[in-house]
C-alpha positions as CSV (number, residue, x, y, z in Angstrom):
1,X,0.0,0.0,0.0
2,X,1.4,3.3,-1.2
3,X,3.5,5.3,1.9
4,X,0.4,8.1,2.0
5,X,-1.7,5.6,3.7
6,X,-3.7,5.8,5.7
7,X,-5.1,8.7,5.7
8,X,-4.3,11.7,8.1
9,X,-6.3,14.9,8.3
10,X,-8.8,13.5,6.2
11,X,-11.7,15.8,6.0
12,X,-14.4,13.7,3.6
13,X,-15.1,10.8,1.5
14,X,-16.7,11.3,-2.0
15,X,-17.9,8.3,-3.8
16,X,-18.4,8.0,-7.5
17,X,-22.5,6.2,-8.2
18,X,-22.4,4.0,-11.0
19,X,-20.0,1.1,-10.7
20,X,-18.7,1.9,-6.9
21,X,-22.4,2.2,-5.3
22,X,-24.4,0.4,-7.6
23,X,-23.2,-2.6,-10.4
24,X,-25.1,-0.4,-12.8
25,X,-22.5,-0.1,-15.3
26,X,-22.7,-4.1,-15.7
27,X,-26.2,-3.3,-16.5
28,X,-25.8,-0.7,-19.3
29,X,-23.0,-2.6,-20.6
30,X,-25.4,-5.2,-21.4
31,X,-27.8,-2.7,-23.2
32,X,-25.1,-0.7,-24.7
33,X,-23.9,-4.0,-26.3
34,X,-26.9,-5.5,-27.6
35,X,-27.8,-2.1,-28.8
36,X,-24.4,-1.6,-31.3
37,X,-25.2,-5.2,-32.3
38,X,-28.6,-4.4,-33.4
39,X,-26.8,-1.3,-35.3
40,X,-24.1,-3.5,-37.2
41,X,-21.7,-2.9,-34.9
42,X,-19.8,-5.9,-32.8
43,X,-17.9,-4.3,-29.7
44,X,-14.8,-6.3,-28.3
45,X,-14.4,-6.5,-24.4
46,X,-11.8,-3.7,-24.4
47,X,-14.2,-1.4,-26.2
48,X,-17.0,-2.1,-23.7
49,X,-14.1,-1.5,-21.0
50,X,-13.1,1.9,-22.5
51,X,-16.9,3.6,-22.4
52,X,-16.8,2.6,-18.5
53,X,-17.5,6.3,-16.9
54,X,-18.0,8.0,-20.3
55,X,-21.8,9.4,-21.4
56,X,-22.3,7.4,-24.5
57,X,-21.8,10.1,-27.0
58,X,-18.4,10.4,-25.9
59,X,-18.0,6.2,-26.1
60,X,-19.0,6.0,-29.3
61,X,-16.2,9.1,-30.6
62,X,-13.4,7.4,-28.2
63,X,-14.3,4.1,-29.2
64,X,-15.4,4.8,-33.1
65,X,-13.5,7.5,-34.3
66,X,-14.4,7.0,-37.7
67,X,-18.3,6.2,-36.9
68,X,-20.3,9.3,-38.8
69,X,-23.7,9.0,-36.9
70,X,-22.7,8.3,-33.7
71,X,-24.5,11.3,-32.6
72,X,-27.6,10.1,-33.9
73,X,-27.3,6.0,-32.5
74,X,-26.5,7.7,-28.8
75,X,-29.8,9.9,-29.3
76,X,-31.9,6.8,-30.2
77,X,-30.2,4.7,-27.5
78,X,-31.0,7.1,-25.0
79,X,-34.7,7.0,-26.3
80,X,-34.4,3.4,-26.7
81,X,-32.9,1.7,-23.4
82,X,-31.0,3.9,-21.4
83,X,-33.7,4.9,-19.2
84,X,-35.7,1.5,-19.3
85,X,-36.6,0.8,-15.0
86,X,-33.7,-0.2,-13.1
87,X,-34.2,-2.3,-9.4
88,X,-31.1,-0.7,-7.7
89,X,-31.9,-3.2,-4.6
90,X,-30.5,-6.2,-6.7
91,X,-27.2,-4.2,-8.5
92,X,-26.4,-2.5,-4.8
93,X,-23.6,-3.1,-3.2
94,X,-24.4,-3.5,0.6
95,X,-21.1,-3.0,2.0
96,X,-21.6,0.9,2.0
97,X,-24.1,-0.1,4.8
98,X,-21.0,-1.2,6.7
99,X,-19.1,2.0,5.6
100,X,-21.3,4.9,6.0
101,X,-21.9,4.4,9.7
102,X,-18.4,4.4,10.1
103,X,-17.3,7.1,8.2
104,X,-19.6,9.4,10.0
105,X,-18.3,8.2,13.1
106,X,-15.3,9.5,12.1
107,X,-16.3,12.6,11.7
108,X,-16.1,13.0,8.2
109,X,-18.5,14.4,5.4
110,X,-19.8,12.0,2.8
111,X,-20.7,13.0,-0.6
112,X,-21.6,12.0,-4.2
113,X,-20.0,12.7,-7.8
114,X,-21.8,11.1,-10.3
115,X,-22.3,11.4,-14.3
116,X,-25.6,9.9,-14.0
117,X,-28.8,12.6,-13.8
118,X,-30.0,14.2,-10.8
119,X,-33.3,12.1,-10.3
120,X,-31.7,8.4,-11.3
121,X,-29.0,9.2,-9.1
122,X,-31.1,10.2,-5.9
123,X,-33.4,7.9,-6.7
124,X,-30.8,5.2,-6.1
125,X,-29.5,6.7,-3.0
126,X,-32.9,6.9,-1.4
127,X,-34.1,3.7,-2.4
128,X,-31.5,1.8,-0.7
129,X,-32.0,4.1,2.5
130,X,-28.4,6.0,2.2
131,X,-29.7,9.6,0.8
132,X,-29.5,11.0,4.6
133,X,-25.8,9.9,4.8
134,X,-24.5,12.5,2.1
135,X,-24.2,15.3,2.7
136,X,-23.9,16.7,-1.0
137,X,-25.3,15.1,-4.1
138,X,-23.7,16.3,-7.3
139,X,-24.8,14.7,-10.9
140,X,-23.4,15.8,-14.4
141,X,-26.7,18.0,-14.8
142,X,-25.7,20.3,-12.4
143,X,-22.3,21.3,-14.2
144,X,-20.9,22.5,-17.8
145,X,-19.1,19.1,-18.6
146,X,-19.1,15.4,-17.0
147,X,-16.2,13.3,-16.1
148,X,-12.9,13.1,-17.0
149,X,-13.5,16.9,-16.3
150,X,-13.2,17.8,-12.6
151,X,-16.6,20.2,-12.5
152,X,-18.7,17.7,-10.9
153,X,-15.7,16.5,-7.8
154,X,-15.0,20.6,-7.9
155,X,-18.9,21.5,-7.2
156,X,-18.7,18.5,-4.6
157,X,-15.4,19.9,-2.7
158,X,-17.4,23.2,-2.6
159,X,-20.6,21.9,-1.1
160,X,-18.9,20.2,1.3
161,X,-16.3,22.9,1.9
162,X,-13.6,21.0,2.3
163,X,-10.3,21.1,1.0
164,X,-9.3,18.7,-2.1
165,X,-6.1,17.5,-0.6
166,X,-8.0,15.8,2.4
167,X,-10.5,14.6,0.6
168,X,-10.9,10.4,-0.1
169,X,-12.6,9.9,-3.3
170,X,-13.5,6.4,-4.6
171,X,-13.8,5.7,-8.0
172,X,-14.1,2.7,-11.0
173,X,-13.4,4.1,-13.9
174,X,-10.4,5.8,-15.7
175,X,-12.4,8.6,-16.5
176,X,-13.4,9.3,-12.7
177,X,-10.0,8.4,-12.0
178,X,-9.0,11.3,-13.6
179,X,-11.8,13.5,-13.1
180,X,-10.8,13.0,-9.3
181,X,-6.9,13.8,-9.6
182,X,-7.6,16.8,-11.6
183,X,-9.4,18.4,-8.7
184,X,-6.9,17.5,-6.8
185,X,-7.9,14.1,-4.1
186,X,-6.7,11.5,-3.4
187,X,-8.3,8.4,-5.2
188,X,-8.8,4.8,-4.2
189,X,-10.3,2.6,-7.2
190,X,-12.6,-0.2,-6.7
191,X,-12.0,-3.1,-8.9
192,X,-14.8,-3.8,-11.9
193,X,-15.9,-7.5,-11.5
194,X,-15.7,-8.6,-15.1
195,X,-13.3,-6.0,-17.2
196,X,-9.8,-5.5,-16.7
197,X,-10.2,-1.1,-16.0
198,X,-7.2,0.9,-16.1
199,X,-6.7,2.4,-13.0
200,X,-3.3,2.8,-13.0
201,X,-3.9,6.7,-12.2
202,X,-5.1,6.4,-8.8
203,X,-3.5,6.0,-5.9
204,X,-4.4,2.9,-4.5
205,X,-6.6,0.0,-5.8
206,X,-9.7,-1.6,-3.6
207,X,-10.8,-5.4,-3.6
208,X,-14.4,-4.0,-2.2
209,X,-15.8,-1.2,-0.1
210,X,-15.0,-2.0,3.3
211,X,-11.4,-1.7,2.4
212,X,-12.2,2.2,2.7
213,X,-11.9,2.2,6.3
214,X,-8.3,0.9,6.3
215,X,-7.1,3.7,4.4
216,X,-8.1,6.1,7.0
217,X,-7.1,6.9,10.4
């Protein structure tokens, strides 16, 4: 484990939604898949790795560079599938349940970054009786630009008015990775289940959630 754990000072935990909270990117994966094969289009395991954390407009152009409508397939996906009823109960992952009580204990705050919209994403959070825990909920919606970019962990650190440097976040994907380092916390990645993820930019690598609370003092 790198020398800068565990944590001292640490002011707040921010955890990334889809793929730390809740195995939804599993689920979308699925659809996202079936959906390019319906459209001609056969994705590899390293493709579906890649869109991980991305909005699928931004997928299809890092995964299909060449592809000339993939404006208009993300549109119709989105119309299609992408909003088709989730049951967060069976995709959560109840070790937060462990976590959050201890966190709290330890004084810290708790918050959310997410690329997901502001209703899906509280709608998770309150369905699995955790909403009350955070104490800021930020979703793509509510900035100019989704992750890799750091706006949505940047409007987090605000709300929560604490500063980035003592702040854990916890994240799956490469583009979160990034999205956290660039505002400037420290980052803990939580191993995807079926794809091999680069997470080679954060500073330590999770098995599961309750590992959080031996990074911290």
């Amino acid at each position: 484990m790198p020398s800068l754990f565990p944590l001292n000072n640490l002011q707040a935990v921010i955890f990334d939604c889809d793929g730390v909270l809740f195995d939804t990117e599993s689920v979308y994966l699925q659809k996202k898949e079936a959906y390019l094969k319906e459209n001609g289009i056969i994705p590899t395991d390293d493709e579906l790795a890649s869109m991980i954390g991305f909005a699928f407009p931004q997928a299809l152009k890092l995964c299909y560079p060449d592809l000339k409508n993939s404006d208009e397939l993300a549109k119709a996906y989105y119309a299609q599938c992408h909003y088709e009823l989730i049951d967060y109960k069976q995709i959560f992952d109840t070790d937060i349940l462990k976590v959050l009580p201890g966190l709290k204990a330890k004084g810290l705050k708790i918050g959310c970054a997410s690329n997901s919209n502001t209703q899906r994403l509280r709608k998770a959070l309150d369905e699995n009786g955790i909403l009350n825990y955070f104490d800021a909920v930020i979703s793509m919606e509510m900035v100019s630009k989704g992750k890799p970019d750091p706006a949505v962990y940047q409007l987090a650190l605000k709300e929560l008015d604490v500063d980035a440097q003592k702040c854990l976040a916890l994240e799956d994907s490469a583009a979160g990775i990034k999205a956290a380092k660039r505002a400037g916390c420290v980052v803990a990645a939580k191993k995807h289940p079926r794809f091999k993820i680069n997470q080679s930019g954060s500073d330590v690598v999770i098995d599961g959630l309750c590992e959080i609370m031996n990074l911290i003092v």
